[in-house]
C-alpha positions in Angstrom: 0.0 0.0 0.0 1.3 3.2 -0.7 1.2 5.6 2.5 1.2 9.0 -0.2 -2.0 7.5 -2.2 -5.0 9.3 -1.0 -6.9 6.0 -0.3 -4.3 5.6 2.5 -4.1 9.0 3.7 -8.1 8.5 3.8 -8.2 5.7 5.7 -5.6 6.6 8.2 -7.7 9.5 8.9 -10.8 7.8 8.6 -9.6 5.3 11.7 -7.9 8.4 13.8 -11.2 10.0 13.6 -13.1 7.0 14.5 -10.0 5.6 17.3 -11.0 9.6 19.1 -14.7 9.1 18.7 -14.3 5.4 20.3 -12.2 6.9 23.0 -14.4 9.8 23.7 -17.6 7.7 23.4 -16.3 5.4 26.2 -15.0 7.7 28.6 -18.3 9.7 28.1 -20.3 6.5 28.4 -18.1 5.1 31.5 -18.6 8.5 33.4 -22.0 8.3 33.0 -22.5 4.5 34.5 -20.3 5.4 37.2 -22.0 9.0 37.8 -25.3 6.9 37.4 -24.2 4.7 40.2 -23.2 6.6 42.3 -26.4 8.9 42.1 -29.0 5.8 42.3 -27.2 4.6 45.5 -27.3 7.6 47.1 -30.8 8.6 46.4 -31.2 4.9 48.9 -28.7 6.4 51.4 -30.5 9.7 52.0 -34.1 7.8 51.7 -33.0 5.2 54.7 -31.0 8.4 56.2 -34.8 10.2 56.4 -36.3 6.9 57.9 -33.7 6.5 60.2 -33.9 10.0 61.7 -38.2 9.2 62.0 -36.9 6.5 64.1 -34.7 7.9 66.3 -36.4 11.0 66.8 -39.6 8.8 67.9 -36.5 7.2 70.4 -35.3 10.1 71.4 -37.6 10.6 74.5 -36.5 7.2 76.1 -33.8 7.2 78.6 -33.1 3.0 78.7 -30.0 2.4 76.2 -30.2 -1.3 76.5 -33.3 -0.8 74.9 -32.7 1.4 72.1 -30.2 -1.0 70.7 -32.7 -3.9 71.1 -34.8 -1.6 69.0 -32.0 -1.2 66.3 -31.1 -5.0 66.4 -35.0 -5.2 65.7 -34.3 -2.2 62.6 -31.1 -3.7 61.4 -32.6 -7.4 61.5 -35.6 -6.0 59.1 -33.6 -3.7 56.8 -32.9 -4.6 53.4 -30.3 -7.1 52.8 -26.6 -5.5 52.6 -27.5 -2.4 54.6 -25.2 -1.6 57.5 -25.4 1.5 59.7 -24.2 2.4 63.5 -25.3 5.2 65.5 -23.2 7.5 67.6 -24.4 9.7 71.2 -23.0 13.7 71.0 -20.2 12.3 73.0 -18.7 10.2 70.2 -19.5 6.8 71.8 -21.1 4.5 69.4 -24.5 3.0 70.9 -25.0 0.5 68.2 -22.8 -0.7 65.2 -24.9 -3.1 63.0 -22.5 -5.9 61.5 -20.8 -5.6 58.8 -19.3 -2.2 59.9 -15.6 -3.5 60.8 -13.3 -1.9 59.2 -14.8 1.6 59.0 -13.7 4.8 60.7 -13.2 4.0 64.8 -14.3 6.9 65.5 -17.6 8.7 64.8 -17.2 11.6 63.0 -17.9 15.2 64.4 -21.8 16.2 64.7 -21.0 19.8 64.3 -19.0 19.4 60.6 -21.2 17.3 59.2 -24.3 19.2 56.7 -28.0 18.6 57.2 -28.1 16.1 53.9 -24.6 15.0 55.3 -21.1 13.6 54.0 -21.4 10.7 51.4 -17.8 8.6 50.6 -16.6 5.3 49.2 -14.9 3.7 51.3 -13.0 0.1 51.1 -13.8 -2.8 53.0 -12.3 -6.3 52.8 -10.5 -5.0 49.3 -14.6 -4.2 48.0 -16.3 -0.4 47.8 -19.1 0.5 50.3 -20.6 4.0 49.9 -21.2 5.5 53.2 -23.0 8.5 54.2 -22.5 10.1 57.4 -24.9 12.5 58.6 -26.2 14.0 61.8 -29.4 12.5 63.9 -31.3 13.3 66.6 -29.0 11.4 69.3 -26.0 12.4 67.9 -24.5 11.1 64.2 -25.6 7.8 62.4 -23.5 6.0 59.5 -25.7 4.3 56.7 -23.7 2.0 54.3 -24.3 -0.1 51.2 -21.7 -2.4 49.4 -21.4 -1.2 45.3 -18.9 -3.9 44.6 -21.5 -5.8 42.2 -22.2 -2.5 40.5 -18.5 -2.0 40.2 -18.3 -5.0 38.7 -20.1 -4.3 35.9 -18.7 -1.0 35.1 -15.6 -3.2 35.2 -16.9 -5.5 33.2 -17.7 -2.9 30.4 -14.2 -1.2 30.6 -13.0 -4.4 29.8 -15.4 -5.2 27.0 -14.9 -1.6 25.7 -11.4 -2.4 25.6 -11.4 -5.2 23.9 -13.8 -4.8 21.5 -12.8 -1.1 20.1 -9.5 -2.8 18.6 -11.7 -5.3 16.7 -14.2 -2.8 15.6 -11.8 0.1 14.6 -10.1 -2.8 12.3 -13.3 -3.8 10.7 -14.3 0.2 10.3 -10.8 1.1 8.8 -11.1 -2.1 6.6 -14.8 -0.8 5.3 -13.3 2.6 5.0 -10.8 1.4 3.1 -12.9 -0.5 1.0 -15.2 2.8 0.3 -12.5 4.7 -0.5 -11.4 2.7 -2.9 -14.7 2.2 -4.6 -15.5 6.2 -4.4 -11.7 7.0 -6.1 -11.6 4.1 -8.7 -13.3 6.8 -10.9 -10.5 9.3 -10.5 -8.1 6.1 -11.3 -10.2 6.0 -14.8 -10.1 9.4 -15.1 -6.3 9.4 -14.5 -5.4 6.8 -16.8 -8.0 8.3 -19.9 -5.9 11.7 -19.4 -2.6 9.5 -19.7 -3.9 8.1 -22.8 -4.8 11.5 -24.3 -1.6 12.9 -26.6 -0.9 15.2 -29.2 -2.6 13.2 -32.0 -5.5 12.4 -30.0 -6.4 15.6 -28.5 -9.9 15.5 -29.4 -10.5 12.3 -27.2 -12.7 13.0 -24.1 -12.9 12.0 -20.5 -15.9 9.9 -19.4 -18.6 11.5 -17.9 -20.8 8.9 -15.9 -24.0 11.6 -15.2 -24.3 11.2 -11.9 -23.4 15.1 -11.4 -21.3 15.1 -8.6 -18.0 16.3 -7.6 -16.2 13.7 -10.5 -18.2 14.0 -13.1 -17.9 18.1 -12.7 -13.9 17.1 -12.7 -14.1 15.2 -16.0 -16.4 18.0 -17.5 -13.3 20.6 -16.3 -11.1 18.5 -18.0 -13.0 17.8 -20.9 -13.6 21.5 -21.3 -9.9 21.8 -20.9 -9.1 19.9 -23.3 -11.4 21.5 -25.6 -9.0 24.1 -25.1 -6.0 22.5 -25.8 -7.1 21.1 -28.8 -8.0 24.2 -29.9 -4.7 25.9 -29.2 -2.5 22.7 -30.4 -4.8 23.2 -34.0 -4.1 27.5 -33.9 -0.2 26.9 -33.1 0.0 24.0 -35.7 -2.0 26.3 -38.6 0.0 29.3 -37.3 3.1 27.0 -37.7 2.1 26.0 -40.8 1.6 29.1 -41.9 4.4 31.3 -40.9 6.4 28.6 -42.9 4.5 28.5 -46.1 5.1 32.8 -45.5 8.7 32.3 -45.1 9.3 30.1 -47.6 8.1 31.6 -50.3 10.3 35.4 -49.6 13.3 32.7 -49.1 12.6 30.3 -52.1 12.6 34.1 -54.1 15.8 35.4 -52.7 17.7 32.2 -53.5 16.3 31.5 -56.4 16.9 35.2 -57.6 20.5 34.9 -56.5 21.3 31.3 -58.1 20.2 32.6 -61.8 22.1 35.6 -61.3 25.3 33.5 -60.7 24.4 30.8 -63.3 26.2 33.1 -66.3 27.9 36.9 -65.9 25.1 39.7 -65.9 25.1 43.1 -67.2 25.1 46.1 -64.6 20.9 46.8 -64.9 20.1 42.8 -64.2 22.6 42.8 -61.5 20.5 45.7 -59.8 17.1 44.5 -60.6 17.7 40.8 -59.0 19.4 43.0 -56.0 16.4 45.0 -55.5 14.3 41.8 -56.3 16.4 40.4 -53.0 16.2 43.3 -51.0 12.3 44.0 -51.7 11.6 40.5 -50.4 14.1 40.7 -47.5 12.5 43.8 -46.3 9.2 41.8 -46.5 10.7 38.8 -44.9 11.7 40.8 -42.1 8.6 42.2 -41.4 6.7 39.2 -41.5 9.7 38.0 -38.7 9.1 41.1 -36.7 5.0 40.5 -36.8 5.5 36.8 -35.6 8.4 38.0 -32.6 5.6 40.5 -31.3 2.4 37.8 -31.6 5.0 35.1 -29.7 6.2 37.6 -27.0 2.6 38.7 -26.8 1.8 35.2 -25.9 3.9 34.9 -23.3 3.0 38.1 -21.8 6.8 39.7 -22.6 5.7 42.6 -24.2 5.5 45.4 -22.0 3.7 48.6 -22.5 4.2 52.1 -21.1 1.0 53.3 -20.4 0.2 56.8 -19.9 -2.2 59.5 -21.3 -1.8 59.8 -24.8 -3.8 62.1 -26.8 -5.4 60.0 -29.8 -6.8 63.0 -31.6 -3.3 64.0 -32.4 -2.5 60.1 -33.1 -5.0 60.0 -35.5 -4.1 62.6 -37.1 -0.6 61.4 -37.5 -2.0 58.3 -38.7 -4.1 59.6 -41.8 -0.9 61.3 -42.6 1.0 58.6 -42.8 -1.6 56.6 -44.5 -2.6 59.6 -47.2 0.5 58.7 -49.3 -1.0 54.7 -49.8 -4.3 56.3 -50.5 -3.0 58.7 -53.1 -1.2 56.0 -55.0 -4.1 53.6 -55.1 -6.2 56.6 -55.7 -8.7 56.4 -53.1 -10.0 59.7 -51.1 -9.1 60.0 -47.5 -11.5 61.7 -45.4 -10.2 62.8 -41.5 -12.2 65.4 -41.0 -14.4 64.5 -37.6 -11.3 64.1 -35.3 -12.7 65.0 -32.1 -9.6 65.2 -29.0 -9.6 62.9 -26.0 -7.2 61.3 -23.9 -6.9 57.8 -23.4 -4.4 56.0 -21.3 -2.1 53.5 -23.6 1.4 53.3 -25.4 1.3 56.1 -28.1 3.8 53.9 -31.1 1.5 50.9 -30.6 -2.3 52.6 -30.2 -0.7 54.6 -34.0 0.1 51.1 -34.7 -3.0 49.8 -34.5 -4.8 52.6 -36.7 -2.5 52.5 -38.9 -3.2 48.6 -39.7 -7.0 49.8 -39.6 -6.5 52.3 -42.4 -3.9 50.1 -44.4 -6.7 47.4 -44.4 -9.4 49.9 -45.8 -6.9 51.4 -48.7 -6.0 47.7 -49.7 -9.8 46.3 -49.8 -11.2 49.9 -51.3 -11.3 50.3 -55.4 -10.0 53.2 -57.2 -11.7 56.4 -56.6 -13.5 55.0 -53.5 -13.2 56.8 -49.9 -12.2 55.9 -46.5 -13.5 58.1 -44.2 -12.2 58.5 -40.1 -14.0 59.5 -37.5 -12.8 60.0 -33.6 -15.9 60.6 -31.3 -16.6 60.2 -27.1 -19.6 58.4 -26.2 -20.9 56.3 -23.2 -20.9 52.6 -22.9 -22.5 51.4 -19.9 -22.3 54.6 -18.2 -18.7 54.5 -19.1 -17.4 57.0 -21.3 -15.3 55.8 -24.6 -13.3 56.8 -27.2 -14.4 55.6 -30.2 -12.1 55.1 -33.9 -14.3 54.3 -36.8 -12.9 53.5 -40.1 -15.6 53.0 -42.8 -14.6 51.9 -46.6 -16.7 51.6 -49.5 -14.9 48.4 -50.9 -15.2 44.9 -51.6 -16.3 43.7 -48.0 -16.1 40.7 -46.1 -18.3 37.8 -46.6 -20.5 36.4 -43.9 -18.0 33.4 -44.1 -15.1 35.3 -43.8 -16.2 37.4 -41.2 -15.6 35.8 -37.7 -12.0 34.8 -38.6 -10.4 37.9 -40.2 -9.0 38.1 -36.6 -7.1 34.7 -37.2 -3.5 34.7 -37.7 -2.8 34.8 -41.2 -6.3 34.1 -41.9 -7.3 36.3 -45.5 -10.6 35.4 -47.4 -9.7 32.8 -50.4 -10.4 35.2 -53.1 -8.0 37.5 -51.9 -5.0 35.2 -51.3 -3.3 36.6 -54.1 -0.3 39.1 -54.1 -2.0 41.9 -55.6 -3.3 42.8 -52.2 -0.3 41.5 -50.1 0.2 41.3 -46.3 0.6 38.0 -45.1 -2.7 38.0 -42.8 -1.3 39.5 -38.9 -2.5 42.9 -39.2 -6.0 42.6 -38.1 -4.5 40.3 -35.1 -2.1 42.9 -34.1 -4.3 45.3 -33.8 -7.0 43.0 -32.0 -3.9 42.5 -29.4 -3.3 46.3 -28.8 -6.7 47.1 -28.3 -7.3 44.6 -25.7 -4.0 45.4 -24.3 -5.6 48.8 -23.8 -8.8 47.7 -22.6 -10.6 48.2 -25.3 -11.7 45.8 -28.3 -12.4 46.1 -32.2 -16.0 45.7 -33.4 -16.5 44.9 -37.7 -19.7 45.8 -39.8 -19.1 44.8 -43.1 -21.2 43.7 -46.6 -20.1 41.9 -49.1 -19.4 44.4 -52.5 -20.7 47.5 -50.1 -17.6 48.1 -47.8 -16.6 47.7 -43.7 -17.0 49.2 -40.7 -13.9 48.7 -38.3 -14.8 50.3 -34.6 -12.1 50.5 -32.0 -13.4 51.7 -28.7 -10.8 52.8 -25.6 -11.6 53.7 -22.3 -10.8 57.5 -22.0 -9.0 58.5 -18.7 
């Protein structure tokens, strides 16, 4: 047995438990036997102590000792079996002492320290217990006795039992709490060994759940749920995998490919620049698409740090729709930043431009020629909170209904638009998703295929 399995940490508490209630429960039990005894036998003592007192009060008036103790021998002969009980004068001489009473006190005790309801002790005689009560009487003090011995001998007969028997029943209860234990964690030992079965390629394997609905079947719905999760990530980080390298390779399989033709026979001066710029256009791309990936990974793992602080996102945006008016002049599409309204929002000023920027590279890249993008900044109140929101609108190609709850994905673009014409490897949009959450805001998307989109970025202000 091992003594770190919970089954044996179970049922060594389960018998520690039960070994204090035994002991409790038969000290309690014992106390209240001998308490019980002890209160039965006196109730008879101070009864007999009443009716002795009746009688020597009614003897009190007689003078003639000799015949007081013929009148005793008379009470002692007619007294129940087992009684004993002597009588004392003021002066301390005994004038009767039934038999039995060797071997108590020689002297009486003291009339004048003794209460009313008197002194009641257990006292031995001949090596057995006789309760005795001394009290005073009329003609002085009088000592009532009855031997216990019999009802000591029963209490000592269930010590002994008790005794005996809690070893015996705390092994059959320890055994039976073993044995339930056992039963009530042979689930978690099917649980256990389903989770050790589950691996990489078999992820979407579950856990049983028995529907009972208690505490192990809300385990192996936790774990199942879990799972869930897991599988989910393991199929994001092997498409994003997947992916980044079908991303890479192509930039890589150019720039070699670029650079073996040129070395396959001499050049003249203009091919030797074009294949350079060829390789440099796709390095540059290459090592964007390296940087995007190194922030998504570090995002992950909660490395990227951001200095937050008030930032004024009028002016941002602003900067923003410069920076993008040059990509909307080439592809000849009208940029409209007119309703800029100015706030303050708490966030990292690069990565909030970032993020707009990505917003309004998006709407220049999906708009046709002659189409506008128009920008708005505005402050309104979301659950009595107030907000900054970014809008973005383009009159573009859209996003289908299909399309639409992925275009947050990784590297996720639409199927029609997978071609280069467009470029952008598919990271923006999730990039920007991160920031804004990082700020504690999010992105909302309206969008209709052939009409345009909608992209809404809302931020707490400060």
């Amino acid at each position: 047995m091992n003594r770190r399995s919970i089954r044996f940490r179970l049922t060594a508490w389960y018998a520690a438990i039960l070994a204090v209630t035994f002991a409790v429960v038969g000290i309690g039990v014992w106390l209240a036997i001998h308490d019980s005894i002890n209160d039965t036998v006196d109730k008879d003592l101070r009864s007999r102590l009443e009716a002795m007192r009746d009688f020597l009060q009614r003897q009190a008036s007689g003078d003639d000792a000799s015949t007081l103790a013929d009148e005793l021998i008379e009470n002692a002969a007619l007294a129940p079996a087992g009684t004993r009980f002597r009588i004392a004068n003021a002066a301390g001489r005994w004038l009767y002492q039934s038999p039995g009473t060797k071997g108590w006190d020689a002297a009486p005790p003291d009339p004048s320290r003794l209460r009313e309801r008197g002194k009641i002790q257990t006292i031995m005689q001949n090596g057995k217990p006789v309760r005795v009560l001394s009290a005073p009487a009329p003609l002085g003090v009088v000592q009532i006795g009855i031997p216990i011995h019999e009802f000591t001998e029963m209490l000592s007969e269930f010590t002994w039992t008790a005794l005996l028997a809690s070893p015996l029943l705390l092994l059959l209860a320890s055994a039976g709490g073993y044995w339930m234990s056992r039963r009530a964690l042979a689930p978690v030992e099917r649980i256990a060994r389903t989770a050790d079965d589950i691996e990489a390629q078999n992820l979407s394997e579950r856990l049983p759940v028995r529907g009972t609905g208690d505490e192990l079947d809300h385990l192996s719905a936790t774990l199942n749920a879990m799972f869930a999760r897991l599988e989910d990530s393991f199929r994001r980080i092997t498409q994003f995998t997947a992916d980044a390298s079908h991303e890479l390779r192509t930039p890589v399989a150019i720039i070699r490919t670029t650079a073996e033709v040129v070395r396959g026979k001499p050049r003249t001066a203009n091919e030797y620049v074009e294949a350079l710029d060829r390789i440099l256009a796709e390095s540059e791309r290459t090592t964007d698409l390296i940087e995007d990936l190194m922030l998504l990974a570090r995002a992950d793992a909660h490395a990227e740090d951001m200095a937050l602080e008030p930032a004024a996102l009028g002016e941002l945006a602003r900067a923003a729709c410069a920076d993008a008016r040059v990509l909307a002049e080439a592809a000849r599409i009208h940029l409209n930043a007119k309703e800029i309204r100015d706030c303050t929002v708490s966030g990292d000023g690069r990565a909030l431009r970032r993020l707009l920027l990505i917003l309004l590279d998006n709407a220049i890249k999906y708009s046709r020629p002659g189409g506008e993008v128009q920008v708005r900044l505005g402050v309104y109140h979301h659950e009595d909170k107030p907000m900054a929101v970014v809008e973005v609108r383009d009159d573009g190609v859209g996003i289908s209904p299909e399309d639409l709850p992925h275009i947050f994905e990784r590297f996720y673009r639409a199927s029609k638009d997978r071609s280069r014409k467009i470029g952008g490897v598919g990271l923006g949009l999730s990039i920007a998703q991160w920031i804004a959450r990082r700020h504690g805001g999010e992105i909302l998307v309206e969008s209709k295929q052939g009409e345009g989109s909608v992209f809404r970025v809302r931020l707490p202000l400060v």
